[in-house]
N, C-alpha and C positions, 0 to 999 in steps of 0.2 A: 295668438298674440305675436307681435314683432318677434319676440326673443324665440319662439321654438326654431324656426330655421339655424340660429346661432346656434342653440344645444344639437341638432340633428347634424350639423357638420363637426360639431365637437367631437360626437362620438361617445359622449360621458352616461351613457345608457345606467351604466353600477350609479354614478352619483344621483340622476335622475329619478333611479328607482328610489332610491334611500330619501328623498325629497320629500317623491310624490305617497310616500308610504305612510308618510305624519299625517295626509287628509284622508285617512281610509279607517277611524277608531269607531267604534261602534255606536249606534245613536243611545243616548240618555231620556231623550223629552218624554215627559207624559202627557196624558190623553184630553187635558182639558183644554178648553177652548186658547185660553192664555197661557201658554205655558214656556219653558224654558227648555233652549236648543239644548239638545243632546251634547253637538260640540260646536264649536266656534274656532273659526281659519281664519286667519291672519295674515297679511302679504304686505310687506314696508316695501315700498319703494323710496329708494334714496338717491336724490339726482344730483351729480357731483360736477365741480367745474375737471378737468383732466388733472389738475395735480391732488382731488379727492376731496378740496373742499368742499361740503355739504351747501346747494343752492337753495332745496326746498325737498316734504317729505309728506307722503302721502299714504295711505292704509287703504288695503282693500279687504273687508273681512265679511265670511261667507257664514250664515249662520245655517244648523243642517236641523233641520225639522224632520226625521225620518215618519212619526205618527200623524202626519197629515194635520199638525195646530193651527187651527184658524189666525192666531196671535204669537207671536213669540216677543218674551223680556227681554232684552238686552240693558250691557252698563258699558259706557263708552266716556271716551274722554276726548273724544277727536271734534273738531270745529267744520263745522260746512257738511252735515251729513247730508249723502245724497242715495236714496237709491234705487240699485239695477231697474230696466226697465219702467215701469207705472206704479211697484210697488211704492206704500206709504207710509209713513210713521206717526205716533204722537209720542209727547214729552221729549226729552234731552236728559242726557247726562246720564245719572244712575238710574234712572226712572223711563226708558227707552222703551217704546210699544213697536214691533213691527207690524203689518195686515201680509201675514205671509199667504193667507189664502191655501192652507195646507202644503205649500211647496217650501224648498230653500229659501234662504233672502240674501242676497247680495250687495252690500251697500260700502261706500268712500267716503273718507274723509282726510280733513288736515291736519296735522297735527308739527307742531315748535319741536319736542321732544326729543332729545340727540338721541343714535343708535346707540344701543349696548356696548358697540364695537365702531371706533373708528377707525379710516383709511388714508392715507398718507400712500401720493405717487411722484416720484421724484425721476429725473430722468439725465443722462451724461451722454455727451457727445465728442469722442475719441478723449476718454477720459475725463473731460469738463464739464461742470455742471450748468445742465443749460433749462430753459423755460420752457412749457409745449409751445410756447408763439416761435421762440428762439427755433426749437430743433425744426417747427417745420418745415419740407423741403429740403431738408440739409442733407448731405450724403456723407457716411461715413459709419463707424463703428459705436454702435449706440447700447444704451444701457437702460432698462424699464427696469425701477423697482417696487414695488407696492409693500409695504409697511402698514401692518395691521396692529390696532391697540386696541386690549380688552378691560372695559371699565364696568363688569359686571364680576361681584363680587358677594361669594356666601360663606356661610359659618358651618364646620362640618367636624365632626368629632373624629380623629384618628386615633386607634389605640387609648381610646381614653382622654385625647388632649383638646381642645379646642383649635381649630386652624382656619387659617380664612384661604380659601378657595376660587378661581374665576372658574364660572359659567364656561361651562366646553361648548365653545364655539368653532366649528369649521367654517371657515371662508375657501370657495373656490370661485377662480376667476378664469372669464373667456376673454382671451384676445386673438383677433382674426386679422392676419397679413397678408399681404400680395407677394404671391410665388416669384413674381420676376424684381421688384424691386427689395423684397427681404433675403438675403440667403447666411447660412454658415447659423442658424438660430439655434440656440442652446437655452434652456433654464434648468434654474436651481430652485429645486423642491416644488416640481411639475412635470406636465408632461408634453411632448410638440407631435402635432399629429401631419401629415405635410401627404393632403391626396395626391401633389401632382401642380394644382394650379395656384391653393388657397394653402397658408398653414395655419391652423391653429394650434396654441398653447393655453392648457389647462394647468395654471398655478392652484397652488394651494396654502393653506398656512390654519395654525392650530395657536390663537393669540392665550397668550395666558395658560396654557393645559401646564410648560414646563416649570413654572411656578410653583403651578397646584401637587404635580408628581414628587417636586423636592430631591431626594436623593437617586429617587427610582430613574431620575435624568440625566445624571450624572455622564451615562456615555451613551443617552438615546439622542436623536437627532432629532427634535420636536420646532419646528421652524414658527415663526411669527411673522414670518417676510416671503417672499418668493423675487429671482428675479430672472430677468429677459437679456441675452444679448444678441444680435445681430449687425451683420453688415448689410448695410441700410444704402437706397437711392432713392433722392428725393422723399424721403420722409413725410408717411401720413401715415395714421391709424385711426380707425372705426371708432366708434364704440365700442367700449367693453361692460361686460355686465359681471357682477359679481353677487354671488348668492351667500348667507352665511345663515348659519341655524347649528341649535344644538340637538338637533334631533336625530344625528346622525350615531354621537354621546349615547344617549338617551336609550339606546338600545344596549348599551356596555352592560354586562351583566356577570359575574362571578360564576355563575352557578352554569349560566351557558354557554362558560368557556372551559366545561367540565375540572371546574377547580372548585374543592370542598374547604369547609372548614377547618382549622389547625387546633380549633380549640383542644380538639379528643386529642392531641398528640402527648397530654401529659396521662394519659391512661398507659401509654408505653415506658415512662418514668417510672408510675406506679408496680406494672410490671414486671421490669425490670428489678426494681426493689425489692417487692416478695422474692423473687428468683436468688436476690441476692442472700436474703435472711434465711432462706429456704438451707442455701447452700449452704452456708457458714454454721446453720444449726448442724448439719448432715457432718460437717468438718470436726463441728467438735464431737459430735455422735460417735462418727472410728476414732477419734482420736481415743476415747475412753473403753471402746472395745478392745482397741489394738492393745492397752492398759493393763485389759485385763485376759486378753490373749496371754499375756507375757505371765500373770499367776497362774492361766491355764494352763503353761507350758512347763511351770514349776510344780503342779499339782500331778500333770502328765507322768512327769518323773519319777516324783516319791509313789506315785502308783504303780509303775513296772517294775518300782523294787521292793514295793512291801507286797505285791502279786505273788515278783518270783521268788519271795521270802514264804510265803502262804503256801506256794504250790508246794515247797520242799517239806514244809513244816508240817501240811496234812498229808502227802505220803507218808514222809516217817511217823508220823500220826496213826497211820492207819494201821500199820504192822506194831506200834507199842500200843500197851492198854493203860496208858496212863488218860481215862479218861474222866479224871477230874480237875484236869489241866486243858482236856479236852473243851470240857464242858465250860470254864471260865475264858478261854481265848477264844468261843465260839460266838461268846455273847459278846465280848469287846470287838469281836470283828467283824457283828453286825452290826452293834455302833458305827463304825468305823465308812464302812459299807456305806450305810446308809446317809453319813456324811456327804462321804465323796458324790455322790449319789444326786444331793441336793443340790453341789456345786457345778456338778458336770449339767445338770438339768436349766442352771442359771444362766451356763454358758452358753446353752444351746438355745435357749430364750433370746439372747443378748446377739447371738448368731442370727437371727430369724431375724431380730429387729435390725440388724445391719443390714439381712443380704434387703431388706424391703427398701432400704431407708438409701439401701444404694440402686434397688431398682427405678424409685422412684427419682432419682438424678436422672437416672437415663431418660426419664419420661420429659423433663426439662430441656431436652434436646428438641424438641415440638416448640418450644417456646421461642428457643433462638430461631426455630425457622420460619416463627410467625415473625419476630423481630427483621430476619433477616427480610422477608415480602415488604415488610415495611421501607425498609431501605429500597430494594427494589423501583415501588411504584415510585419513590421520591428520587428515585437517581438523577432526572434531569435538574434535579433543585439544587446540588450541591459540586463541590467540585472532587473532579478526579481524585484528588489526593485525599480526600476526606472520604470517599466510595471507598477505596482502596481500602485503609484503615478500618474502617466498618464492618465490611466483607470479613476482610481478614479476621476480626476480633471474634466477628460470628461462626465463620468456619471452626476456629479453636476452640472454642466455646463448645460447640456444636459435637466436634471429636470428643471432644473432655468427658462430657455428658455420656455419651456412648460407650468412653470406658467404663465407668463409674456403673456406667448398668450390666454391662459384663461383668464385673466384680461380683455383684450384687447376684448373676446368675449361676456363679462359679460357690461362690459362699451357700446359695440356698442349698444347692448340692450336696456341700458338706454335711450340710445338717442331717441326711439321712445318715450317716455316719455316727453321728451321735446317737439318734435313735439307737444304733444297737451297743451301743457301748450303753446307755443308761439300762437298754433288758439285762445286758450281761450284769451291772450292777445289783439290779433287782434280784435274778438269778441268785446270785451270788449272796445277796442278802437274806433269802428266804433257806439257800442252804442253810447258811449259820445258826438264824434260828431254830432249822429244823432239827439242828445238833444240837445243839443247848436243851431243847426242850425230849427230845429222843433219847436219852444216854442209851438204853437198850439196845439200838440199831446205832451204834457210834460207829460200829468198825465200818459198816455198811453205809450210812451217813459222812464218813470222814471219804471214803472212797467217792461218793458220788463229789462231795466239796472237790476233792483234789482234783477231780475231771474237769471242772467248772474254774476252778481256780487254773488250770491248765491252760482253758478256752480266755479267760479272762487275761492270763499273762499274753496269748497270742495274740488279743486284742489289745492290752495297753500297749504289747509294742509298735503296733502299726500306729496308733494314738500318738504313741510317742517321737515318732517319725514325722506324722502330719500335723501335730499340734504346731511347733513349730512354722510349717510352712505356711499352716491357718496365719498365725502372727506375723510373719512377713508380709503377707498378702495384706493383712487389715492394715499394716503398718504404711505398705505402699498405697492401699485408696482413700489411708487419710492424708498423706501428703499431694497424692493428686486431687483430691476433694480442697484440698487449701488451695493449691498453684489454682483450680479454677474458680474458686470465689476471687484469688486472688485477679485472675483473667476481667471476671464478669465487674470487679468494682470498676477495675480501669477502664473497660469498654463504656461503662456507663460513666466515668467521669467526663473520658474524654470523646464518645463515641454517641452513646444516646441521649445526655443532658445537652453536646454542640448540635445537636439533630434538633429538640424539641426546641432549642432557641429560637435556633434558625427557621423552623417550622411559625411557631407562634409570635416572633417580633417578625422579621423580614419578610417570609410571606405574610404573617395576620395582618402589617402595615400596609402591606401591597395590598390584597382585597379591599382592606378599608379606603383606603385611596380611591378604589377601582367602584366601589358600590358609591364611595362619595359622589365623583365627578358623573357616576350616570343618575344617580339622584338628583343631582345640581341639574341638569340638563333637562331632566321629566320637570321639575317644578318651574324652570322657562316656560311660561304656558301662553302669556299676551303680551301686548303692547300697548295696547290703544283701552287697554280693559274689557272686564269679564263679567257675566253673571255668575254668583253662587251656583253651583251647582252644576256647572256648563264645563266637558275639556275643553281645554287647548291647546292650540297649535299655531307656532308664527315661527314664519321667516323673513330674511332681508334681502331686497334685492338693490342692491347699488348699482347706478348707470350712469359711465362715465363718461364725458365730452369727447365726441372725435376729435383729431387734431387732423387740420385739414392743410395741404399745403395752398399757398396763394396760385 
């Protein structure tokens, strides 16, 4: 055709490809005699006086029969059908028969029907606004604008709302100048190719999309116009041709712009909330060991001094015979024993369920660092000062956790400690009885007590020494156990709830936007009309009056 030499010196090979890519979808038709094109190509020609007013408009549309149908259906709405070659038709309208003869069918027609997209070319000459009869010939500093309007409009659900939308339309337009009478050529939102002898400039413009985008526009630069300036001699311009289709749109796609779904982003809310309950149970957990650290510390006491009251009282014991004195303080002091006994074993119960309870914060340190991955892949989404904030709350977090579980491995520790303070109790216990019930062997019995009650003073006193330090320590990992629930609310007030906003409104409206407008674009399918069941594919081609000088 006339136009490939124009694109070949254009150079627009990327736009070309993207064009010629919309007649390559794969065939549909079946096998029967009459049947229906696989897909159906569409080509508007639109023939413009130079300031873009539309003269007359014409459709060339190619019907693809890939299984060889003797008949293809067609639904058309265009007047004057004629077509390619010898092939023939019967019927009109919705009821169109072609005689394809197993091959494609190629057929034109006319059609009243305004384009989707109208064009508007306005043009100034050193400043003033002049006519193309006016500029031509004229030398001076001149201005082409081309002014695109989009009057195709759909309904498309954002976030839930209802919005009305234009059809993503790109227009690109060729114009070709002469090297020695055009120079100093500049446009806006295009591009000027200049071999040497000929220049051309590829405008562009995107009618209606900044509408459709709404806020996402705010600081994009989405044109609806392009324009041309030049210092100009003697004044003439060609033809210019201009293509527009949304099938360029029509490939926008979410998912292969590797951007997923925000939905899951409230499983990190969630998250975060167990972490949160998790912690603050764990907070009040030492809070209530640390509690009773503090009567362990008081029971510690009265134990190393009714010990080293025991140990004096069963030597001097052993050397009097007063052993029926023997025999009544031996059974209260297995009582006695056997109390302490119970309690020391409650503690060490209560001990275990800490050091676990603070192990298992530390294990919560795994969580912020899945939190933190999260922030990570989303860094380019947010701004610096909210990254920063983030990081940071994670990192503390993250520490906190860490001690919390070192506490927890310092406590288990302890606990072997208790193991043998509760033997030495038992010990101790089983003497007493053995005296109470033995008077015979008292003196022998009183002496092995007082060995044991010796072993058990040397052990309440180290008890006595570490009991305390037990109780500081619980007392500090419930206060760090609070500062980091307290840590972990505020990250999530202000940290992972501003994250999953941002996440699920600002990006979720961005995708929706973005799956809109290439939606809008795939459902462009004809112009001139379709069979059920048939794709398709149409573009526009606008060809504008040379302005020639006299």
């Amino acid at each position: 055709m006339k136009y490939c030499g124009v694109l070949k010196r254009m150079g627009l090979a990327l736009s070309a490809a993207a064009l010629c890519s919309l007649m390559l979808a794969p065939g549909l038709a079946g096998a029967a005699d009459v049947a229906v094109p696989s897909e159906k190509d569409e080509t508007v020609y639109v023939y413009t006086n130079a300031d873009g007013s539309v003269k007359s408009s014409e459709v060339s549309s190619t019907l693809k029969n890939p299984d060889g149908a003797l008949k293809l259906s067609d639904s058309t709405n265009l007047a004057d059908v004629k077509g390619e070659g010898d092939v023939s038709h019967s019927g009109s309208g919705s009821s169109l028969t072609w005689d394809a003869e197993g091959k494609d069918v190629t057929y034109t027609g006319k059609t009243s029907a305004e384009a989707p997209v109208a064009m508007r070319v306005t043009y100034t000459l050193d400043g003033q606004p002049v006519t193309a009869d006016e500029l031509a010939g004229k030398s001076g500093k001149v201005t082409i604008r081309y002014d695109f309007e989009n009057h195709s409009t759909q309904t498309a659900a954002i976030r839930g709302v209802s919005q009305t939308i234009y059809t993503p339309f790109t227009c690109v337009t060729a114009l070709m100048f002469d090297g020695d009478d055009f120079k100093n050529v500049t446009v806006e939102n295009g591009k000027v190719i200049n071999d040497g002898n000929d220049i051309v400039v590829a405008g562009f413009a995107m009618p209606g999309l900044k509408q459709s985008l709404g806020t996402m526009a705010d600081d994009a630069d989405v044109p609806d116009h392009f324009t041309v300036t030049a210092d100009v001699t003697n004044f003439e311009l060609k033809s210019t041709m201009t293509i527009v289709t949304a099938g360029i749109m029509s490939e926008l796609d979410a998912k292969s712009l590797g951007v997923g779904e925000f939905d899951d982003a409230s499983a990190l809310t969630d998250a975060m909330g167990q972490l949160i309950d998790g912690s603050d149970k764990l907070t009040t957990g030492l809070e209530e060991l640390a509690s009773s650290s503090k009567q362990l510390e008081a029971g510690a006491s009265s134990l190393l001094g009714g010990a080293q009251a025991l140990e004096g009282g069963l030597y001097a014991l052993a050397s009097d015979d007063a052993l029926g004195k023997l025999q009544t303080g031996a059974a209260s002091l297995a009582s006695s024993i056997g109390q302490i006994s119970g309690k020391v074993s409650e503690s060490k119960t209560m001990l275990a369920e800490a050091a676990a309870a603070l192990e298992n914060a530390g294990g919560s340190a795994e969580e912020l660092a899945d939190a933190q991955a999260v922030l990570e892949s989303n860094k380019g989404e947010i701004s610096k000062d909210d990254y920063a904030t983030l990081s940071k709350a994670l990192a503390d977090g993250a520490k906190s956790a860490q001690t919390a579980g070192a506490i927890g491995g310092k406590l288990k520790d302890a606990g072997a400690s208790f193991e043998a303070l509760v033997a030495g109790l038992n010990s101790a216990e089983q003497g007493a009885s053995s005296l109470e019930s033995g008077a015979a062997d008292a003196i022998d019995a009183a002496n092995e007590l007082a060995a044991g009650a010796q072993q058990l003073v040397g052990g309440a006193e180290r008890r006595n020494i570490a009991v305390p330090q037990l109780t500081q320590a619980m007392q500090q990992a419930a206060d760090g156990s609070k500062t980091l629930t307290q840590g972990m609310q505020t990250f999530n007030d202000e940290g992972v709830a501003q994250l999953v906003n941002t996440l699920q409104n600002d990006f979720g409206g961005t995708l929706d936007r973005m799956n809109a407008l290439s939606d809008a674009a795939k459902s462009y399918t004809n112009f001139g009309g379709i069979t059920e069941g048939t794709t398709g594919s149409v573009k526009f081609v606008f060809e504008t009056d040379a302005i020639k000088k006299q």
